[in-house]
N, C-alpha and C positions, 0 to 999 in steps of 0.2 A: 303957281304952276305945279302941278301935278307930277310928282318925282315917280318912276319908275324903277325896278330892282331887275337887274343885271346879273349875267353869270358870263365870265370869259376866264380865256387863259394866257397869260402874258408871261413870255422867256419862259413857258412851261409851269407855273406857277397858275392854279384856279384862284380867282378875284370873284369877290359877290360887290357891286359895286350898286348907289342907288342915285341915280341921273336924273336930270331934268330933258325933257325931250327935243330942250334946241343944245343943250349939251356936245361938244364934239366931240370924238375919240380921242386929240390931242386932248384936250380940258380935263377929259377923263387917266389920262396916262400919266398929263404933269402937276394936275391940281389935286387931283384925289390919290392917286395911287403913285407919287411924288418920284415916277420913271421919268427922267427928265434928259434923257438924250435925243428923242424926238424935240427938234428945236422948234419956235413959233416963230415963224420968220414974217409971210405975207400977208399968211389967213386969208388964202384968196388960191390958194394950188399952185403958184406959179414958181414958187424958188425950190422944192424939194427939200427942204428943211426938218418936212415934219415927217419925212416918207418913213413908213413901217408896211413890215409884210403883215397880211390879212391871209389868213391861209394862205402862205407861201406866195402870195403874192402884192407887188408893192402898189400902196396907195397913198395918197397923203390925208394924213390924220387929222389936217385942220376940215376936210372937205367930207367926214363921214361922220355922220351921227353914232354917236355913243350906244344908243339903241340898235345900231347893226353891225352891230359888235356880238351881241349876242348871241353867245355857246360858238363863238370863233376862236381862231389861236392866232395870237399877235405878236410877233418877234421884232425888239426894237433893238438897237445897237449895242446895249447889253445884254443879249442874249445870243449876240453871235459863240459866244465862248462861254457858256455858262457855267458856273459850278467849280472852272481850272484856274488858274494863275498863267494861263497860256493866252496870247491871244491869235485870233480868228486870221488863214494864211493871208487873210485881205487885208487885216490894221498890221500885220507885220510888214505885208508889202508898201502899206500907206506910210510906215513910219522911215522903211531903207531906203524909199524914193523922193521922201521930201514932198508928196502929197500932202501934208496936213500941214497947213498955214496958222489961219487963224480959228480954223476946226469946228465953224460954225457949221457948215453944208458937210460934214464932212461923217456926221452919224447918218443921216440921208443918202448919204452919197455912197458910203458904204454897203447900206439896206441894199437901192438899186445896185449894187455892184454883182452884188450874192444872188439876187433875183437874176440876174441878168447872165452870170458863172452856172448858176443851177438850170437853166434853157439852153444855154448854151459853152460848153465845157472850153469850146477854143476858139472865142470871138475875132474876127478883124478888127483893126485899129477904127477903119470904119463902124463895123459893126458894136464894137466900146461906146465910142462917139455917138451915135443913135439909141445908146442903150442908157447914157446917161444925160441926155438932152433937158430931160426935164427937171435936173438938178443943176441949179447955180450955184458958182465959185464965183467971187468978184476977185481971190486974190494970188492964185495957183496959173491960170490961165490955162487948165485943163490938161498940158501936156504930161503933168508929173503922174494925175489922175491916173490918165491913159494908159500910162508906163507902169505905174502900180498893177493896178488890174488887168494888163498883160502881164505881168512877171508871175502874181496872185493863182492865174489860169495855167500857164507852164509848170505851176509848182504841182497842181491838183490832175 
């Protein structure tokens, strides 16, 4: 199979990377370029595990070809706070509320948080909940989530 050469930017950092074309973006984040907060959970789109923003906007990385990736900018869960010893007002909210269990959904979950704070500054409890639908927790049951990412929005 016929590998292909790549140019993106990940947490602000330019990658030349060289893909095979059934390659994912997640394969390419955690196998090659060894960013490894985007988690592999379903490889199927369905738990948001693997969700990263794609120009500012969240997708999940097991469901996009590495190929269209290309000369995009991709922000994963460590790039919410890059560069500081600070973290992002959402993993501080994740941490005072007790959202973060067993932390597997929870660099996904975060991604959507920020996509979802950046559209909209002062969600409803409702509007949280819709906004994080397509990220599964099996072990939080979503309330502390919610309460984070409301606290996260009042801070900002």
């Amino acid at each position: 199979m016929k590998k292909e050469m790549i140019t993106l930017k990940v947490n602000g950092e330019s990658y030349e990377a060289l893909v095979k074309p059934n390659s994912t973006l997640l394969d390419l984040l955690r196998d090659y370029l060894r960013i490894t907060g985007p988690k592999r959970g379903c490889d199927a789109g369905d738990c948001g595990s693997c969700t990263v923003l794609m120009d500012g906007r969240p997708v999940n990385a097991c469901l996009v070809l590495a190929l269209k990736a290309q000369g995009r900018d991709i922000t994963t869960v460590e790039g919410l706070a890059p560069g500081t010893m600070k973290l992002h007002p959402l993993q501080e909210a994740f941490v005072e509320h007790g959202a973060i269990q067993c932390g597997f959904c929870t660099p996904g979950m975060l991604i959507t948080a920020k996509a979802l704070l950046e559209r909209n500054s002062q969600p409803t409890e409702r509007e949280i909940r819709a906004g994080i639908a397509g990220n599964l927790c099996r072990c939080t049951g979503y309330e502390k989530i919610v309460e984070a990412i409301k606290a996260a929005a009042e801070k900002t």
